[in-house]
C-alpha positions as CSV (number, residue, x, y, z in Angstrom):
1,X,-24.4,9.2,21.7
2,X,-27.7,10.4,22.7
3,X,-30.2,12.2,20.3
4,X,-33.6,13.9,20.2
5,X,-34.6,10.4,18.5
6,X,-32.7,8.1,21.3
7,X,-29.6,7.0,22.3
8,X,-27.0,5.3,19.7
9,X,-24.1,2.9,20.8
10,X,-21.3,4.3,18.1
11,X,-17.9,2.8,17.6
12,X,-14.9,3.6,15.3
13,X,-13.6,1.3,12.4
14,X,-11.4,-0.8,13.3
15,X,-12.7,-1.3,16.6
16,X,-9.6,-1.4,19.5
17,X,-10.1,-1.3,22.7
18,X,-7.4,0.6,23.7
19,X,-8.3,3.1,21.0
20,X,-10.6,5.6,23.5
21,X,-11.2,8.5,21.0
22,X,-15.2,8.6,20.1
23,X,-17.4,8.0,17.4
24,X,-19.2,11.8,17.5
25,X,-18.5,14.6,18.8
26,X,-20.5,17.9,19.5
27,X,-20.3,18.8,16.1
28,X,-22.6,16.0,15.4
29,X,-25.0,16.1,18.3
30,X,-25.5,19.9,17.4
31,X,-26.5,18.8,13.9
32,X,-28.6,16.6,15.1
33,X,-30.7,18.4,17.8
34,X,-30.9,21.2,14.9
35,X,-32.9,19.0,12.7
36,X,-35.3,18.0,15.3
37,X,-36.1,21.0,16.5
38,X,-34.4,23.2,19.2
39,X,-35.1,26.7,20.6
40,X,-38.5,27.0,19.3
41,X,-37.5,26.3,15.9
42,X,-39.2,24.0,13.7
43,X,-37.9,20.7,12.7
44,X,-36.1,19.9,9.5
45,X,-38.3,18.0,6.9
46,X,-36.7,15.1,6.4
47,X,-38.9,13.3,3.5
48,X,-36.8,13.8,0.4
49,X,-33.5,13.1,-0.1
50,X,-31.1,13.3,2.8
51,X,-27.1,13.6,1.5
52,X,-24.6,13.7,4.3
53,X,-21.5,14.5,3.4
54,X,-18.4,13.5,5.7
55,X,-19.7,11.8,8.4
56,X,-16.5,10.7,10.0
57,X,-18.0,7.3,11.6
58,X,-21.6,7.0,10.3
59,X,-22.8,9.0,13.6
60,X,-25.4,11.1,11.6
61,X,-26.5,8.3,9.0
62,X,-27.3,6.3,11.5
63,X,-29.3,8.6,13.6
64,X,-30.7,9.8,10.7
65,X,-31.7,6.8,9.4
66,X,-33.9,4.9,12.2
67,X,-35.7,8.7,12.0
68,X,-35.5,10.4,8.8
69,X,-38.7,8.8,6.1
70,X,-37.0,10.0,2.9
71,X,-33.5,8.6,1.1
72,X,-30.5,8.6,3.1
73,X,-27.3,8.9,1.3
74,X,-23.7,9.1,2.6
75,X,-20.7,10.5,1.2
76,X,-17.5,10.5,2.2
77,X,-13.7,9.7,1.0
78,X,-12.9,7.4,3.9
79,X,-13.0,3.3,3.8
80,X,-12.9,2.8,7.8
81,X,-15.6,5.7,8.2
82,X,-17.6,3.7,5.7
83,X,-16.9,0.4,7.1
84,X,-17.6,2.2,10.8
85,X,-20.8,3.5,9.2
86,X,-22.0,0.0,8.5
87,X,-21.2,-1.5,11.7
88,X,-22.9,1.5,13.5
89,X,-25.9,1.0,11.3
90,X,-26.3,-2.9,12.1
91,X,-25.9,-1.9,16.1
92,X,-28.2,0.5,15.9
93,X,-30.6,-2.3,14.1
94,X,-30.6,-0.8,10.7
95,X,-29.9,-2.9,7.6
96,X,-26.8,-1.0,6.2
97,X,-28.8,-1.3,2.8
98,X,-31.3,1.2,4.5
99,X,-28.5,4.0,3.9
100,X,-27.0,4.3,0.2
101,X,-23.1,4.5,0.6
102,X,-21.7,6.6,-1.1
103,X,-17.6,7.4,-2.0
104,X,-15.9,11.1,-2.6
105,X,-15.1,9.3,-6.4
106,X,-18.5,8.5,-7.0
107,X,-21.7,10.7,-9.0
108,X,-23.5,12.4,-6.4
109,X,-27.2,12.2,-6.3
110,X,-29.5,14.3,-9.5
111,X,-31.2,16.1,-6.9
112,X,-30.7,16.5,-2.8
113,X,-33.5,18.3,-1.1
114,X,-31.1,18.5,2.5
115,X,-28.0,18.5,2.4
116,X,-25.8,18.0,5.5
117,X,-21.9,18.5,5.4
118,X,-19.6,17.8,7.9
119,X,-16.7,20.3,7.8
120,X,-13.3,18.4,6.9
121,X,-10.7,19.3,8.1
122,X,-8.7,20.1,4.7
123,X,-10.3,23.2,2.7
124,X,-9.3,22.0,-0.4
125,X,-12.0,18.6,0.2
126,X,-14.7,20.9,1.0
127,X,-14.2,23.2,-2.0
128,X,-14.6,19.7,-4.1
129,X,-17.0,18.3,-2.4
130,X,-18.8,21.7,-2.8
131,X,-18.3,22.4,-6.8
132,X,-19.0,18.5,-7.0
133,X,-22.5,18.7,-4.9
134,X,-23.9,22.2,-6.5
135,X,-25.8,20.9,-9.4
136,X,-27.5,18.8,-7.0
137,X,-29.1,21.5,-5.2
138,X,-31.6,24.2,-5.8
139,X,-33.1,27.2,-4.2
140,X,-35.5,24.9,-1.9
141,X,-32.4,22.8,-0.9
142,X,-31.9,22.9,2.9
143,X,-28.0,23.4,3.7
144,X,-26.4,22.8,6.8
145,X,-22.6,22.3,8.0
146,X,-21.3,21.3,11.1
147,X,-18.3,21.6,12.8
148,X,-16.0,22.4,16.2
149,X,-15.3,25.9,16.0
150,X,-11.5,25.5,15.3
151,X,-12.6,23.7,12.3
152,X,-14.7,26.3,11.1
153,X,-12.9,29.9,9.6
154,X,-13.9,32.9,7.3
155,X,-12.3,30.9,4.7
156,X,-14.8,28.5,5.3
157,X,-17.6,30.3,5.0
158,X,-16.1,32.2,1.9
159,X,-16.3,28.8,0.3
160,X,-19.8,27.9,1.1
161,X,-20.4,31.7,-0.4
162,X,-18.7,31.6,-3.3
163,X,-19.9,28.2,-4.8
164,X,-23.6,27.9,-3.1
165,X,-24.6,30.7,-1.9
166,X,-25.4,33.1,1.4
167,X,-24.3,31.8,3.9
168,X,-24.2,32.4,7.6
169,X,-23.1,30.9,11.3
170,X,-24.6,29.8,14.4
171,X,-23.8,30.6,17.8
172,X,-21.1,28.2,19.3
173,X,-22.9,25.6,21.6
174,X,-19.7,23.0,23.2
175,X,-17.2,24.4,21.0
176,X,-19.1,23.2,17.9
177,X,-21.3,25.4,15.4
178,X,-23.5,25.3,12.7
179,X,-23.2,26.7,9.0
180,X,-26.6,28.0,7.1
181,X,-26.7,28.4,3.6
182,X,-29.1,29.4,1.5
183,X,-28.2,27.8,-2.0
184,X,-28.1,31.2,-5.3
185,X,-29.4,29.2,-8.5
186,X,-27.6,32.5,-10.6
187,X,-24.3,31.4,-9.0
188,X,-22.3,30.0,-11.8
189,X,-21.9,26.2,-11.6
190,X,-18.1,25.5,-12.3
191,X,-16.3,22.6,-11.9
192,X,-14.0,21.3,-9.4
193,X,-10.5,23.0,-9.6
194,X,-9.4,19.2,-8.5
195,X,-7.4,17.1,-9.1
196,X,-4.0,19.4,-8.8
197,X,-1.1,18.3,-11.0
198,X,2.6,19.6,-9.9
199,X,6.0,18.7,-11.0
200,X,8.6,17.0,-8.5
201,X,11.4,18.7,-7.3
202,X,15.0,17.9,-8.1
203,X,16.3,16.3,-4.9
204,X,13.5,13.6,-5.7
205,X,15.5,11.0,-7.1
206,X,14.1,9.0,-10.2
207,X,10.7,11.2,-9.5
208,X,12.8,14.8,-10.3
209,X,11.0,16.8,-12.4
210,X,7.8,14.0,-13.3
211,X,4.9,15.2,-12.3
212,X,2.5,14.0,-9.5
213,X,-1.6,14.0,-9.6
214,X,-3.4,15.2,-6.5
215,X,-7.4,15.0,-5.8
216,X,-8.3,17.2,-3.2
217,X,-8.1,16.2,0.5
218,X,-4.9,13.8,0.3
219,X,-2.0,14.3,3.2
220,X,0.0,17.7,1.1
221,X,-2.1,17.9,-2.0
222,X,-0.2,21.4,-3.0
223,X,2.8,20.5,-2.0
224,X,5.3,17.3,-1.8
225,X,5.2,16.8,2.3
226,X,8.9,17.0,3.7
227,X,9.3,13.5,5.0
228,X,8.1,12.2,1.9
229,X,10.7,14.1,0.3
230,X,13.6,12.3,2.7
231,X,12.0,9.0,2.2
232,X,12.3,9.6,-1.4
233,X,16.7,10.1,-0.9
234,X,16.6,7.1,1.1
235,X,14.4,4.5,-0.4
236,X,15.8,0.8,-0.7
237,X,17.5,0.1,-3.5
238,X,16.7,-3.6,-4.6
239,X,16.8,-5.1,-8.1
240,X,15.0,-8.1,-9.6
241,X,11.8,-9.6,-9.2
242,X,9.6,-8.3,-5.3
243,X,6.6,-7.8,-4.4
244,X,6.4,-4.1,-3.1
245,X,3.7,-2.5,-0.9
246,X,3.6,1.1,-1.0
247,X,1.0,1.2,2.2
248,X,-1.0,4.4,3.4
249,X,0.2,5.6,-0.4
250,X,-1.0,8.8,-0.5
251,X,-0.8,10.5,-4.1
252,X,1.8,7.4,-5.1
253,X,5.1,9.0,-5.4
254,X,6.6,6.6,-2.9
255,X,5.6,3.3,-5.2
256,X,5.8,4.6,-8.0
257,X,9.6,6.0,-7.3
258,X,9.7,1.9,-6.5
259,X,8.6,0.9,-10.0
260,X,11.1,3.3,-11.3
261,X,13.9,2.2,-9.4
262,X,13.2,-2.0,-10.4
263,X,11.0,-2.3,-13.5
264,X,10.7,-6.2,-12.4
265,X,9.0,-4.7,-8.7
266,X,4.8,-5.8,-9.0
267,X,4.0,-2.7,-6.5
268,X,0.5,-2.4,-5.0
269,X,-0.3,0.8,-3.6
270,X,-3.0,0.4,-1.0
271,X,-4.6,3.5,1.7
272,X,-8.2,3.8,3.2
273,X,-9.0,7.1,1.4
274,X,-10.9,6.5,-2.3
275,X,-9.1,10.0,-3.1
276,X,-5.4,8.9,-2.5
277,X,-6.3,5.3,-4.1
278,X,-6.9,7.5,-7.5
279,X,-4.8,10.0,-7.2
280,X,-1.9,6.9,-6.8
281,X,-3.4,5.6,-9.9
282,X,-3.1,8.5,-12.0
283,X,0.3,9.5,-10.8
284,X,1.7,5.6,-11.5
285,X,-0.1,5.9,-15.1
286,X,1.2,9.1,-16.2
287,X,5.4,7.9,-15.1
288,X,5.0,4.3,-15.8
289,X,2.8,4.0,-19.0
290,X,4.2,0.8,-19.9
291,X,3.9,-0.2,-16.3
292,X,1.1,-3.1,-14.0
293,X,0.3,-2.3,-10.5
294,X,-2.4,-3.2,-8.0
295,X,-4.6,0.1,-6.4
296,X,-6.4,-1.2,-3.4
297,X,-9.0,1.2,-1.3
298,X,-9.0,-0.9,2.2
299,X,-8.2,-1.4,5.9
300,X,-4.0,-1.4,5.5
301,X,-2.9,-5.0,4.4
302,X,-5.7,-7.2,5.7
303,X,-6.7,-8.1,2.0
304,X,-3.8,-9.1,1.2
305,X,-2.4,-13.3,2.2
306,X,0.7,-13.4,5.3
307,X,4.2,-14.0,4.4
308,X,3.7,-12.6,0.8
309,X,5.6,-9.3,0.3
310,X,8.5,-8.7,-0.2
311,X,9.0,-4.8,1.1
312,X,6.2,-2.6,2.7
313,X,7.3,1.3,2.2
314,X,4.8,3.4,4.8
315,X,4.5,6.9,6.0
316,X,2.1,6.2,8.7
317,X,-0.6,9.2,9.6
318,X,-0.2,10.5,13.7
319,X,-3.0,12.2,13.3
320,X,-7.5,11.0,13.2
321,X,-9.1,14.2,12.2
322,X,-7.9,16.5,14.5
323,X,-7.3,13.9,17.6
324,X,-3.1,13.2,17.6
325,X,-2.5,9.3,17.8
326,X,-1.0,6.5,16.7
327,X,-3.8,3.8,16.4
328,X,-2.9,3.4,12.9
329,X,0.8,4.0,12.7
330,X,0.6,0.3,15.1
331,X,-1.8,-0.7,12.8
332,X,-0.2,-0.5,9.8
333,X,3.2,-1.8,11.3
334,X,1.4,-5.1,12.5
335,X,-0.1,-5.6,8.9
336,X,3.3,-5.1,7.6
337,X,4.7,-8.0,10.2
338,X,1.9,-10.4,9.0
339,X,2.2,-9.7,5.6
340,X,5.9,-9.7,5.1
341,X,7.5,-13.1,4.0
342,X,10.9,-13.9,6.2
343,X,13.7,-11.6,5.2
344,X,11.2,-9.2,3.8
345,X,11.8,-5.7,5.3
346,X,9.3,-2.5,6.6
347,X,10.7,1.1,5.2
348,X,9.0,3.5,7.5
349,X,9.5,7.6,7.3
350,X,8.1,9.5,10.2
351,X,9.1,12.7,12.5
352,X,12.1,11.6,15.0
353,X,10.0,12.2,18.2
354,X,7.2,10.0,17.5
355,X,9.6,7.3,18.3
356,X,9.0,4.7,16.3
357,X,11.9,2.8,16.5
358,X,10.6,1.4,20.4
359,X,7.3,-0.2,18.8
360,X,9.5,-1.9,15.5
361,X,12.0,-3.3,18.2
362,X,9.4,-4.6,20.5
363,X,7.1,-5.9,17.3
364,X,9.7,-7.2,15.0
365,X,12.7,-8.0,17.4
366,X,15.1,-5.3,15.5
367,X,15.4,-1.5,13.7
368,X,17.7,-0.1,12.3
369,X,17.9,3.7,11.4
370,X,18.8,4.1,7.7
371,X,18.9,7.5,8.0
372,X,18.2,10.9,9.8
373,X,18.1,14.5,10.0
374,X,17.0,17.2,12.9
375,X,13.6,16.4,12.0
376,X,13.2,12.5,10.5
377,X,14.1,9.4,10.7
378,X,14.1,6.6,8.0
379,X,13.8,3.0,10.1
380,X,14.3,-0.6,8.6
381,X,12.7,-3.3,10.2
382,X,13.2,-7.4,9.0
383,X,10.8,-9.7,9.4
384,X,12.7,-12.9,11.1
C-alpha cells in the first residue's frame, strides 16, 4: 500500500497464499492521504490521542504509527484483524507495543483527540461503537470515517448525527468516501442499545421459546439466521460423555442447543470475533445455569491439541467484509480434520450451492448429507 508517509507491505491474518484479496483498500488510502494533507488542505494534527476504530487488517495503525507522534490506539471486534495488525506492524518495523490494541469488549480510551472509524459493514456495530466512543470525545475532537461508497448510506450518516453530531460527506474519490463530523457536546450521551435479547422460535428444538443474547455486529443479531434455524432440526443427537466444538459460534445457540441435548457434552464455543465470544457466553449462562463450558476468542481450532474432539458443529462465513470467499469455510474444515479424534464427526450447515460437500469428500475421504431443503444442506463428515 503506498501512503503520503511511504509504502507499506500489508498482509491479511492468516496469511494464504492462495488467498489474493488485499489488506487495504481505497477506503483506507483516502483516509490516509486526508490526514496528511490533500487539495490544499492542511494536515491533521496527529499529537494527541489517535483511536481508530475498525481497521480491518491494521492498514491504518500501521501507517499511522511509523508517522503519527501522539498515542495510537486500535479498536476493533476482530481476532485475525488484530493478529494481522501485529504482523503488519512488525513488517513495517514497528514494535506492535508501539500501537495499544484494543478489543470492541474492552473500555475505550478517557479522552480521544482524533478519532478515525472505519465504516463496518453491519449498522448495528457502528451504532455501538458510536454510543460506546461518545464520552470520549469533545467539541475539539477531530472525526473522520471511511468507507467504499456502497458501504456508506443516509442511515449512516443519520447515525453519526444522531449520537455525535453534524455530520457531512466527501466527494467519492475510487469508489471510497469520507465522513466529517463535527462532535455536539449538548447531544445527550446515552448508552448502547446493545446487547439485543430475543426469544427463540418454536421449530427450534430444545432452544424453543429460551431466549438468545446478541451484542451488536454478530452474523443475524435481530434475527435467528435461517440456516441456523435448519441446523438447529437437524443437530446430532448423541448421549454420554464428548467433547463438543461449537466452531465460528456466533451468539451460541448452536452449542448451547448441544449442552441441552447431552448434559454430560463439555462444549467449547470458539469464533474470532470478541462480540460473538460474549454474546455465546451470555446466551450459554442464561439456558444452562448449572452448566461448564469453554469460550475461546481465536483463529478456529488451532488452540486447541489434534485428535481431541469428539464433534465440531460449524456454520462457516462465505463472506470477508464485503469480498465473497471461502478462505475460511476451508479453514475451519481443516481445523475440524486435525482436531477431530478418529470416529469423531464435522456437522456443517451452509447454502446448497456453495458446494461443500466436494471439499469434505476430497479432505475427509466421505460426506454424507443429513439433510436438505431448496435452500440448505446439513453435511456429516467422519474423521477416519
Amino acid at each position: 500500500m503506498t501512503t503520503p508517509w511511504g509504502a507499506y507491505e500489508l498482509a491479511r491474518f492468516p496469511e494464504d497464499p492462495r488467498d489474493t484479496l488485499r489488506a487495504w483498500d481505497a477506503a483506507d488510502e483516502y483516509l490516509l492521504r486526508h490526514l496528511h494533507g490533500i487539495d490544499d488542505a492542511p494536515p491533521v494534527d496527529l499529537s494527541g490521542t489517535v483511536a481508530v476504530v475498525g481497521d480491518r487488517w491494521g492498514a491504518l495503525v500501521t501507517s499511522l504509527a511509523a508517522h503519527a507522534t501522539g498515542e495510537i490506539i486500535q479498536i476493533t471486534d476482530s481476532f485475525l484483524g488484530q493478529e494481522a495488525t501485529r504482523g503488519n506492524l512488525r513488517r513495517g518495523g514497528v514494535e506492535p507495543g508501539a500501537v495499544r490494541l484494543l478489543t470492541a469488549r474492552d473500555e475505550p480510551p478517557e479522552h480521544i483527540d482524533v478519532l478515525l472509524i472505519r465504516v463496518p459493514k453491519s449498522l448495528a456495530l457502528l451504532e455501538d461503537q458510536l454510543h460506546r466512543l461518545a464520552p470520549s470525545v469533545d467539541a475539539d475532537t477531530v472525526v473522520v470515517g471511511t468507507g467504499m461508497v456502497t458501504e456508506i448510506h443516509t442511515s449512516t450518516l443519520k447515525l453519526f448525527e444522531r449520537i455525535l453530531g453534524p455530520t457531512r460527506t466527501s466527494l467519492a474519490v475510487k469508489k471510497a468516501r469520507l465522513i466529517f463530523c463535527s462532535p455536539d457536546p449538548a447531544l445527550p450521551r446515552l448508552p448502547s442499545p446493545w446487547p439485543l435479547r430475543y426469544a427463540l422460535p418454536s421449530d427450534t428444538g430444545v432452544l424453543a421459546g429460551r431466549t438468545v443474547t446478541n451484542h451488536a455486529g454478530i452474523f443475524c443479531a435481530e434475527r435467528l439466521d435461517i440456516g441456523t434455524r435448519f441446523f438447529l432440526r437437524h443437530l446430532p443427537r448423541r448421549h454420554g460423555p464428548a467433547r463438543v466444538v461449537d466452531l465460528g459460534c456466533g451468539n451460541g445457540v448452536v452449542g448451547t442447543a448441544a449442552a441441552l441435548a447431552d448434559p454430560e457434552a463439555e462444549i467449547t464455543f470458539v469464533d474470532e470475533s470478541y462480540s460473538a465470544v460474549a454474546s455465546a457466553e451470555a446466551t450459554f449462562q442464561d439456558n444452562v445455569p448449572s452448566g461448564t463450558a469453554k469460550f475461546l476468542v481465536g483463529d478456529g481450532l488451532s488452540a486447541l491439541a489434534d485428535a481431541s474432539v469428539d464433534l465440531v458443529l460449524n456454520n462457516p462465513p462465505f463472506h470477508s467484509h464485503r469480498a465473497t470467499t471461502d478462505t475460511a469455510a476451508r479453514r475451519m474444515f481443516a481445523d475440524a480434520r486435525r482436531a477431530l479424534r478418529p470416529g469423531g464427526e464435522l456437522w456443517v450447515v451452509g447454502n446448497r450451492h456453495l458446494g461443500y460437500h466436494v471439499r469434505l469428500r476430497r479432505l475427509f475421504g466421505n460426506c454424507e448429507v443429513v439433510a436438505g431443503d431448496p435452500k440448505f444442506v446439513v453435511l456429516k463428515a467422519v474423521r477416519r
